[in-house]
N, C-alpha and C positions, 0 to 999 in steps of 0.2 A: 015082720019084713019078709016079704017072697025072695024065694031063692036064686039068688040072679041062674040068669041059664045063657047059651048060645044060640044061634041063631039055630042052631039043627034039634035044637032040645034038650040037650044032656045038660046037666047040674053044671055050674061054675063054681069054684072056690072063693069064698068071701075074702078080701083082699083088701085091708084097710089100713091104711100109710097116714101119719102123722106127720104132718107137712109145716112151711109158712110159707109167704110171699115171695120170698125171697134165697131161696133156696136152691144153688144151680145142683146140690147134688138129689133135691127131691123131682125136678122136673126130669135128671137123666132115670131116674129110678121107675117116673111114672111113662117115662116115654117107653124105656125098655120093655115093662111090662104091658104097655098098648100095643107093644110091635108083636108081641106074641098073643094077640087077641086077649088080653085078658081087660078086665074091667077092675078097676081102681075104685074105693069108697076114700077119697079126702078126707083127713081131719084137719083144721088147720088150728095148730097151737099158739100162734102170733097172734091169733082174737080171740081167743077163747079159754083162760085161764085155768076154768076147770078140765076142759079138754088135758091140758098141760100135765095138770095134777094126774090124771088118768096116764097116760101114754108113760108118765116116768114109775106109776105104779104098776104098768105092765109089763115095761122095760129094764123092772130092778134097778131104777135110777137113772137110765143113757138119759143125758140130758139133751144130744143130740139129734139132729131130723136128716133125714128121714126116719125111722122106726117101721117097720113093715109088718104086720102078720098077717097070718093065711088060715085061713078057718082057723082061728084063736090062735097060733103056733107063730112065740114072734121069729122071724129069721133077721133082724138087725137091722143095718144101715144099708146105703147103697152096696158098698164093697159085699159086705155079707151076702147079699143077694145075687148080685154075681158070681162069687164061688159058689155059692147056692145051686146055682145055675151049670155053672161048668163041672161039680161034682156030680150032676144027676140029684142031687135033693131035691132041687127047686120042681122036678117036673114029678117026684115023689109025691110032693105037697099039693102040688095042683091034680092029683089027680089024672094027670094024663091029660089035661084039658086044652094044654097047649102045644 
């Protein structure tokens, strides 16, 4: 898989959230992280059982969705990623990207 990048060319952080359909706190998590130009990979665990199995094996169990990681480093649920954010981690992780 090529490395996602911006529109200026510098590397983007791989960013992949464990979702379902139905989820208002995964759409506020994937919105926030759109509004900060970042690019989202969806998984959605509501179809895809093994997916499931994966996300609670990365997660140490959160049976919960959202789930977020960032170039492999999980930061947690919605909430999580918010203090993420307002501690200065979240822009840690991303590299300065956003």
């Amino acid at each position: 898989m090529p490395t996602p990048s911006r529109t200026n060319g510098f590397p983007m952080s791989r960013i992949e959230m464990y979702s379902t359909g139905f989820c208002p706190y995964c759409v506020m998590a994937k919105q926030f992280l759109q509004r900060k130009g970042l690019e989202i990979e969806e998984v959605r665990v509501d179809t895809d059982p093994v997916r499931r199995e994966e996300m609670l094996a990365r997660s140490q169990g959160r049976r919960t969705v959202p789930q977020i990681f960032i170039d492999g480093h999980h930061v947690g649920g919605f909430d999580d990623l918010v203090e993420a954010d307002r501690s200065g981690r979240l822009q840690a992780l991303i590299g300065g990207a956003a």
